[in-house]
C-alpha positions in Angstrom: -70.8 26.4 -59.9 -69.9 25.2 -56.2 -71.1 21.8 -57.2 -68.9 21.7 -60.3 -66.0 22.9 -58.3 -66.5 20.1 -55.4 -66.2 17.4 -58.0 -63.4 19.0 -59.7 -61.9 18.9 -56.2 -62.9 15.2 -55.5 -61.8 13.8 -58.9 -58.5 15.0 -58.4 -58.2 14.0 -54.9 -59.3 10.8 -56.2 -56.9 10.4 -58.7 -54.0 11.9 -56.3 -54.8 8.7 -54.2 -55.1 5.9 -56.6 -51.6 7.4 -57.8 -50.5 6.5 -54.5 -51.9 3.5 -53.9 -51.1 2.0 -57.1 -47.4 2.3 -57.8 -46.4 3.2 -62.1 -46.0 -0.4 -63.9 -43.6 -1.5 -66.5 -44.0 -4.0 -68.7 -41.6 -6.9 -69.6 -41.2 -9.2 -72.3 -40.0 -12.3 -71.9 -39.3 -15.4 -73.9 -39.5 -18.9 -72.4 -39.2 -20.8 -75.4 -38.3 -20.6 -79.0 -41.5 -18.4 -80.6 -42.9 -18.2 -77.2 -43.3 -15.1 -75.0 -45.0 -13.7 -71.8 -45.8 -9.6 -70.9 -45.9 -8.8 -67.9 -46.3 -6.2 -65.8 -45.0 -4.7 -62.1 -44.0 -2.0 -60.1 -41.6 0.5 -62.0 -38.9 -0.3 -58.6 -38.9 -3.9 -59.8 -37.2 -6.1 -62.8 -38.2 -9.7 -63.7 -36.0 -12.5 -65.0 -37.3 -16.4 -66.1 -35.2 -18.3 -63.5 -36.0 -21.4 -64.4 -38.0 -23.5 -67.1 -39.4 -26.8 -68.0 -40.8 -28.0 -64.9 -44.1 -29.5 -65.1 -46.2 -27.9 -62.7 -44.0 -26.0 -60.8 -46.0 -25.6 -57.3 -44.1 -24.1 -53.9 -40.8 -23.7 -53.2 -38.3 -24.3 -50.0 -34.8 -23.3 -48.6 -32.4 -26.6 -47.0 -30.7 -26.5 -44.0 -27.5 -25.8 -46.1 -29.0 -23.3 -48.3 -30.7 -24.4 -51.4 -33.5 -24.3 -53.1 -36.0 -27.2 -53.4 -39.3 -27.0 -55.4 -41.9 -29.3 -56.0 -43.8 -30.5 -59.4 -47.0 -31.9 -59.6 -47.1 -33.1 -63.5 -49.9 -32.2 -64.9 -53.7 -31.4 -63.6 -54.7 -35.2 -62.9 -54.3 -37.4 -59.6 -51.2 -38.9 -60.5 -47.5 -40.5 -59.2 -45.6 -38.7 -61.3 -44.5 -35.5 -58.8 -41.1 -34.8 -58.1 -38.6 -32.6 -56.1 -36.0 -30.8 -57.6 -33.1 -28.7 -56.6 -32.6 -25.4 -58.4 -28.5 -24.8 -58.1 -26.1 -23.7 -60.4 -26.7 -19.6 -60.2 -25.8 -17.3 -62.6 -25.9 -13.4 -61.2 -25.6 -12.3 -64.4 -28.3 -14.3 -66.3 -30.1 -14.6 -63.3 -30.8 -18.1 -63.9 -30.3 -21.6 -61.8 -28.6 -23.2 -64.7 -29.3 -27.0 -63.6 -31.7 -28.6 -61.9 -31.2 -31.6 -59.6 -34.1 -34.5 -59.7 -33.9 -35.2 -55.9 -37.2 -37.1 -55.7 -40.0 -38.7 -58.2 -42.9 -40.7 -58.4 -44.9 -38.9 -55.7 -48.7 -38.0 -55.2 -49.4 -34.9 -56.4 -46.6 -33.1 -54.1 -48.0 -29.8 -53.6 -45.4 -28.2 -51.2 -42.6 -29.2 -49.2 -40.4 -27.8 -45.6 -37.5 -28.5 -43.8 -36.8 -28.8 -39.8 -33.6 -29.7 -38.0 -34.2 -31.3 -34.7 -32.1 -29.6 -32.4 -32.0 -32.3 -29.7 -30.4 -34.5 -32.2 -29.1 -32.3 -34.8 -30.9 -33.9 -37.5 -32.5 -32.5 -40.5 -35.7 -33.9 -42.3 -37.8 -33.2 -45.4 -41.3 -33.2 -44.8 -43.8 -33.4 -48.1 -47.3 -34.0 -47.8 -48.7 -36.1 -50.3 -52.7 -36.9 -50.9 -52.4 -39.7 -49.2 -50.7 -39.0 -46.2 -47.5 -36.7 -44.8 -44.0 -38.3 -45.3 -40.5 -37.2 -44.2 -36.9 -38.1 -44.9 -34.0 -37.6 -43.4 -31.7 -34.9 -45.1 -28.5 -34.1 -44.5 -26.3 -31.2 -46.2 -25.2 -31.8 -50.1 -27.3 -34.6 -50.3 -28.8 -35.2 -54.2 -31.4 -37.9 -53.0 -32.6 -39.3 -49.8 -30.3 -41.6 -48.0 -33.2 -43.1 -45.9 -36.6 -44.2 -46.5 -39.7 -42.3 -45.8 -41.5 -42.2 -42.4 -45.6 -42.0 -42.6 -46.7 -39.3 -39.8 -50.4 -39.4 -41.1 -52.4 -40.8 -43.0 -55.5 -38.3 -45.3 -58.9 -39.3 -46.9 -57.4 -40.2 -50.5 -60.6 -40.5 -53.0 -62.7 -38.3 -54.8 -64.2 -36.9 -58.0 -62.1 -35.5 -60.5 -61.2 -31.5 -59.4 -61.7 -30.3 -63.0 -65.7 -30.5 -62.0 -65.4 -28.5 -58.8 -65.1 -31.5 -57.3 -62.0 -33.0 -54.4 -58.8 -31.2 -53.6 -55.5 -33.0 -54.4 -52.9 -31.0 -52.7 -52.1 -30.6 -49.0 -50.0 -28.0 -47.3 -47.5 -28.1 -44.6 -45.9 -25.3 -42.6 -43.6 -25.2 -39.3 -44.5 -23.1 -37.0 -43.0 -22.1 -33.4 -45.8 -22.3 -30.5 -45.2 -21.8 -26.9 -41.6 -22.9 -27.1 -41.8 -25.6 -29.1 -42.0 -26.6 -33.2 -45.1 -28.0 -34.3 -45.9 -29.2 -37.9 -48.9 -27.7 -39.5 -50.9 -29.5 -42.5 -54.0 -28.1 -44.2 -56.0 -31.0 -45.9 -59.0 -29.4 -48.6 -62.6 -30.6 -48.9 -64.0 -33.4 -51.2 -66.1 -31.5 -52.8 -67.5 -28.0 -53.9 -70.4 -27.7 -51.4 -71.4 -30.8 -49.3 -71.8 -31.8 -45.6 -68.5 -34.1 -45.5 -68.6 -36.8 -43.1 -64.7 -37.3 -42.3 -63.2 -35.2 -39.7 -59.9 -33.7 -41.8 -61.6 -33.2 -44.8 -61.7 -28.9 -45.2 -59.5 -28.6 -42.0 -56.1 -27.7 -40.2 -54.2 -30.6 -38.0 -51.0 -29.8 -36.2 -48.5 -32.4 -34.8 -45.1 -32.5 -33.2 -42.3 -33.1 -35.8 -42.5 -37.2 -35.1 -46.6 -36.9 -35.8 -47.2 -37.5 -32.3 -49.8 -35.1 -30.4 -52.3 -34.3 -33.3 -54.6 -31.7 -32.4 -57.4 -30.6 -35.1 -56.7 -26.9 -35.2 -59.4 -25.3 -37.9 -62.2 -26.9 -40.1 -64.2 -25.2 -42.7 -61.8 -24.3 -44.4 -62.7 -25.1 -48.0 -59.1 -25.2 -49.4 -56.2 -23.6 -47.4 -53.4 -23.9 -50.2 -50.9 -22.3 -48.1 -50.4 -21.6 -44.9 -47.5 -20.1 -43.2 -46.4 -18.3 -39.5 -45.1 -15.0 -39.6 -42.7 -14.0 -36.7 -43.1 -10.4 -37.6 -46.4 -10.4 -36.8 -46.4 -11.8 -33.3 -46.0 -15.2 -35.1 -49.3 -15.3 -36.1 -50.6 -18.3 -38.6 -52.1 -17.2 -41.6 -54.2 -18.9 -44.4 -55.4 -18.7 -48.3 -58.9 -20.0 -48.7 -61.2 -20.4 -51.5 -64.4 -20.5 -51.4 -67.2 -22.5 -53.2 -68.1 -22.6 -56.9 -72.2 -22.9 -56.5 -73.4 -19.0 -56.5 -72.1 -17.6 -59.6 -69.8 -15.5 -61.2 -69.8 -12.7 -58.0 -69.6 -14.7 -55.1 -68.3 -15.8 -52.6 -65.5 -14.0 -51.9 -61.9 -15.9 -51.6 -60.7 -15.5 -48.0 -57.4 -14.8 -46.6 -57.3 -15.5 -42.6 -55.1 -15.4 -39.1 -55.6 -18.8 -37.9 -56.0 -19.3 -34.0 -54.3 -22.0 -32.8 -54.6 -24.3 -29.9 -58.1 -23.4 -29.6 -61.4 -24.6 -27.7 -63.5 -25.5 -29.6 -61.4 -25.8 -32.6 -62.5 -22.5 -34.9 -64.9 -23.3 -37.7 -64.7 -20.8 -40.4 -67.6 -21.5 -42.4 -67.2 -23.5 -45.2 -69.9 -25.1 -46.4 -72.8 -23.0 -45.1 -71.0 -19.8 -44.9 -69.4 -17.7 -47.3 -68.1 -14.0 -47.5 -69.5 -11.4 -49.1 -68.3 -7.5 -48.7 -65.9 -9.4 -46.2 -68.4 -10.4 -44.2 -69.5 -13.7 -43.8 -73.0 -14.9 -45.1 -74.8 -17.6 -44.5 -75.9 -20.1 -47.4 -79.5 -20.9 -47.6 -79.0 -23.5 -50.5 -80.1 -26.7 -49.2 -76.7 -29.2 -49.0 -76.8 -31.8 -51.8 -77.6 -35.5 -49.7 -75.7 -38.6 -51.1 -77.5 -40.0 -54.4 -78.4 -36.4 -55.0 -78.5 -35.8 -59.3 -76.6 -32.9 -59.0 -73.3 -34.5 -57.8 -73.8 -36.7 -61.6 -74.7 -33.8 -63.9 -78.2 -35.5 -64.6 -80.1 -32.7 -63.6 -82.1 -30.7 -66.3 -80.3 -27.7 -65.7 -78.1 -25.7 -67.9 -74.6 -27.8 -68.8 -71.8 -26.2 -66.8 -69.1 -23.7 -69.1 -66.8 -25.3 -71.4 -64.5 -21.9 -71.0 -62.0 -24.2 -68.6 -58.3 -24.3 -67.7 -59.0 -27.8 -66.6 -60.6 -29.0 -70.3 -64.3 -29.5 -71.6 -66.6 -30.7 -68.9 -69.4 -32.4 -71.1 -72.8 -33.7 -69.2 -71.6 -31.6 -66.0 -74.9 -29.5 -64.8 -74.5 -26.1 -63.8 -75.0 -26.7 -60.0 -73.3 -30.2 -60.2 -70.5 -32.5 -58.3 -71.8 -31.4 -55.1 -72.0 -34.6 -53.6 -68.9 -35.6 -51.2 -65.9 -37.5 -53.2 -66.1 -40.8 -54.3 -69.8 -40.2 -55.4 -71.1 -42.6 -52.1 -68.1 -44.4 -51.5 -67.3 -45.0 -47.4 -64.2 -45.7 -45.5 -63.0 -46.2 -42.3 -62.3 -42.5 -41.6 -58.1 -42.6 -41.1 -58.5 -39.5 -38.6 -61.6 -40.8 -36.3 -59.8 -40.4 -33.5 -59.4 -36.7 -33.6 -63.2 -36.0 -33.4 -66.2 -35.9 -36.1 -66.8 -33.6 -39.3 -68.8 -30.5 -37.9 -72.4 -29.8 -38.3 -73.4 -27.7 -41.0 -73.4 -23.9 -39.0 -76.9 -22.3 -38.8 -75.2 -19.3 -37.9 -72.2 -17.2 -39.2 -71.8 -15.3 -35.7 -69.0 -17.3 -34.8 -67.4 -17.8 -37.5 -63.7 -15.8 -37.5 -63.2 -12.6 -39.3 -61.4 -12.6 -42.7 -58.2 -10.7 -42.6 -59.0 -9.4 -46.0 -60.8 -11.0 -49.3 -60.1 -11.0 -52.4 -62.5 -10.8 -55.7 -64.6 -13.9 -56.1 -62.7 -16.8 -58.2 -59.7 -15.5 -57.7 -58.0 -18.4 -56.0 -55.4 -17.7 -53.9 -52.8 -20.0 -53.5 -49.0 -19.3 -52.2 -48.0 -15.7 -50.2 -44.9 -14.3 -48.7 -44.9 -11.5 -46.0 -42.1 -8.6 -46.4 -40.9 -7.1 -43.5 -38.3 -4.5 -41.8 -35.3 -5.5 -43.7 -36.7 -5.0 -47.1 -37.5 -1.0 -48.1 -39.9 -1.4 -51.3 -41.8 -4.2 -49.6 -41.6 -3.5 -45.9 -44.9 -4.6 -43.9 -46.3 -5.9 -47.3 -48.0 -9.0 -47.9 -47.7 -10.5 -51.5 -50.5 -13.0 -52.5 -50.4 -14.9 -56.0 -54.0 -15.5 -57.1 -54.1 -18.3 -59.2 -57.0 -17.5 -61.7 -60.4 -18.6 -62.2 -61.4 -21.9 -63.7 -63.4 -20.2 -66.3 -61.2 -17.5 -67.5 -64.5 -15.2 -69.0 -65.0 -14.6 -65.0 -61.4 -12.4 -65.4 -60.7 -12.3 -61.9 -57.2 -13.8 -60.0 -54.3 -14.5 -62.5 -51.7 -12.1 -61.2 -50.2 -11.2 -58.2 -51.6 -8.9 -55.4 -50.3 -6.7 -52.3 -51.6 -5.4 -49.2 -50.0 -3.6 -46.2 -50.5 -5.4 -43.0 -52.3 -1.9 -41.6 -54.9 -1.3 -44.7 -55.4 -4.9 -45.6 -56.7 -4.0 -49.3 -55.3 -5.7 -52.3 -53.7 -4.0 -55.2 -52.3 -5.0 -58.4 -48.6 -6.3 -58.1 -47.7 -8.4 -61.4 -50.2 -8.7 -64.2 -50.4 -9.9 -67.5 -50.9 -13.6 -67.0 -54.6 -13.7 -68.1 -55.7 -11.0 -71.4 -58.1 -10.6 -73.9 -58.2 -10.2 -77.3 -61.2 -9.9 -79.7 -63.2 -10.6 -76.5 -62.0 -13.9 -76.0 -59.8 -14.6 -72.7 -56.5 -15.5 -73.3 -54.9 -17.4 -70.5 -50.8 -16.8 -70.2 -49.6 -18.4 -67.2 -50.9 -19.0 -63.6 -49.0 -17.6 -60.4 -48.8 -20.6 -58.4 -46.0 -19.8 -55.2 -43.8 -17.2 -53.9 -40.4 -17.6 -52.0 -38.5 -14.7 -50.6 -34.6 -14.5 -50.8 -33.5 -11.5 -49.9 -34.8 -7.7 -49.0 -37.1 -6.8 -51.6 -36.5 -10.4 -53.7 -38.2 -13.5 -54.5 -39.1 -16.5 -56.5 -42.5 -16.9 -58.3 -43.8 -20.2 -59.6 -45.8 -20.3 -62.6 -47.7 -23.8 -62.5 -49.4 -23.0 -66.1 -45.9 -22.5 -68.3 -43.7 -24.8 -65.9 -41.6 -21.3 -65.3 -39.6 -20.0 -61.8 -39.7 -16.0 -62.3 -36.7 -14.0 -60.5 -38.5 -10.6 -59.0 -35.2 -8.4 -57.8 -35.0 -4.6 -57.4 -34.3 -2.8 -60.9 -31.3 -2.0 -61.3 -30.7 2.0 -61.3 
């Protein structure tokens, strides 16, 4: 009878804290396109508008110098030249929709995100956009509907690989400003070549900083698998932090997907595991599976193992083995490495002592991509990190495909927005993919969706 009454008691308590954690949702329909809808859910405190639609790849968004909004396109899934920039202008409070959209820039590299910087020795303003290839900037100056200059290379990335859709190379690069002792320094996270490999260039799976004319690089983090974004937050003693993912090699579970507080300016430069270490239970693991060596069958799919899933956002992956495209990108090819003068790839680590703690994980798959970080002057959000998790590959793993939150203190995910990824009749049905977040004003932002081409408008609910 005691017993019966203890659990009694602990169910309830139970339930009386998941009811707290976990805030009542709401669900919201809305159409994008004639015949064409999207549920989804969040927060009872919060509505959702579409603020913006047709946009190939929508990926991360920025505000100008003079106030507008910027966002970059990518085109489709492929290494391509067709990314743009556009500027979202023309809002309506009532709709809330931009209702144009200026093409300020096209025919670019897979433009994953994009950040602005006014030199205030000068008074000029630039736009910085890392490309695959290398990190350009233009000079920008207020109203402007197109550049008025042409570009200016900083750096200069390792540019070749297999095609992502087999776990293979990382297109997109990231760039954040961030103020350190005093002074602006330009941030850039570069991903690997491959799923699980010992890479043999020095920015491949790494951080570089710079000053705002490229000068002064300094290598800042490796083993970083891919940092998709990466931003300083002055609320939190302008710390750095980073998304990571981790590798595609140990099935469904593992590893975990990392989220971390970057040191910076350090000695040696921080290594945080990737390849030969992954998290697990938020700890980091190390990975006894021997690296794949170049010529290696498993970077081809020739090996006799069992064909890897066809259940893929990026399309069918015929002849692909299970543990393939392994091998580093460009399946043997060598180049002068365009960064050898900012040190060597590291050694695979034999230990995961060293390797920096995780400020929190998130489910295995899940893919986190952009964040924003809420603070004092917003009530519903305050001291809340948002994190959109960009969704598995293979949809049957179910994991990622919404939009997550944690308090800086308790640093464990919950449920924000969902509805992007469902089933029905056991099958997973993939809606949309949260790609980038962009915060306006207390308890307001932007979401990209990179999946329907769609800018959502997340805004208090009205009472």
């Amino acid at each position: 009878m005691h017993r019966a009454h203890t659990r009694t008691l602990l169910s309830a308590l139970i339930i009386l804290i998941t009811t707290n954690l976990i805030p009542a949702q709401t669900s919201h329909t809305l159409a994008y396109a004639p015949g064409k809808q999207i549920i989804l859910k969040l927060p009872d405190a919060f509505d959702i508008n579409i603020a913006a639609t047709g946009l190939k790849r929508v990926r991360f968004f920025a505000k100008s110098p003079d106030g507008r909004i910027f966002v970059t396109t990518m085109h489709d899934l492929s290494d391509n030249h067709l990314g743009a920039v556009y500027i979202l202008e023309g809002w309506n409070e009532q709709t809330h929709r931009f209702t144009r959209m200026t093409r300020y820039l096209d025919h670019l590299r897979n433009p994953n995100n994009l950040a602005f910087y006014t030199d205030p020795s000068t008074s000029q303003s630039w736009l910085y956009i890392p490309l695959t290839d290398r990190l350009v900037r233009y000079k920008y100056n207020p109203g402007d509907t197109a550049p008025t200059s042409a570009p200016e290379t900083l750096i200069r990335f390792p540019d070749y690989g297999l095609h992502y859709k087999y776990g293979g190379w990382h297109l997109t690069r990231t760039l954040a400003l961030a103020s350190i002792y005093g002074s602006t320094r330009i941030f850039v996270a570069v991903g690997s070549s491959c799923n699980y490999c010992q890479e043999d260039e020095v920015l491949r799976a790494s951080v570089v900083s710079m000053d705002p004319d490229g000068k002064n690089q300094i290598l800042e983090a490796q083993g970083l698998r891919n940092a998709v974004d990466i931003q300083q937050v002055p609320d939190l003693n302008n710390a750095i932090f980073a998304t990571n993912m981790g590798d595609d090699h140990l099935g469904d579970k593992l590893p975990e997907d990392t989220f971390f507080q970057l040191a910076f300016n350090a000695d040696p430069t921080p290594n945080y595991g990737w390849p030969t270490c992954y998290f697990a239970n938020g700890k980091p693991v190390l990975d006894k599976t021997p690296l794949p060596t170049l010529g290696d069958a498993r970077a081809t799919g020739k090996t006799a193992g069992k064909p890897a899933s066809s259940d893929s956002v990026y399309g069918e992956q015929k002849g692909v083995a299970a543990a393939g495209t392994n091998l580093a990108a460009g399946g043997g090819r060598h180049e002068v490495d365009p960064n050898a003068n900012l040190g060597k790839a590291p050694a695979p680590l034999k230990s995961c002592s060293n390797v920096p703690p995780a400020w929190t994980t998130f489910a295995a798959h899940s893919s986190p991509l952009g964040f924003a970080y809420f603070g004092k002057q917003d009530s519903n959000l305050a001291a809340i990190f948002l994190v959109a998790l960009h969704g598995a590959s293979h949809p049957h793993i179910g994991t990622g495909y919404k939009v997550v939150s944690f308090t800086a203190a308790d640093r464990k995910p919950i449920d924000f927005i969902t509805g992007f990824l469902t089933t029905r009749s056991g099958k997973p049905i993939v809606y949309g993919r949260p790609c980038a977040i962009l915060r306006l004003s207390p308890d307001t932002f932007l979401l990209s969706d990179d999946y329907l081409g769609i800018v959502y408008y997340i805004h208090p609910r009205a009472r």
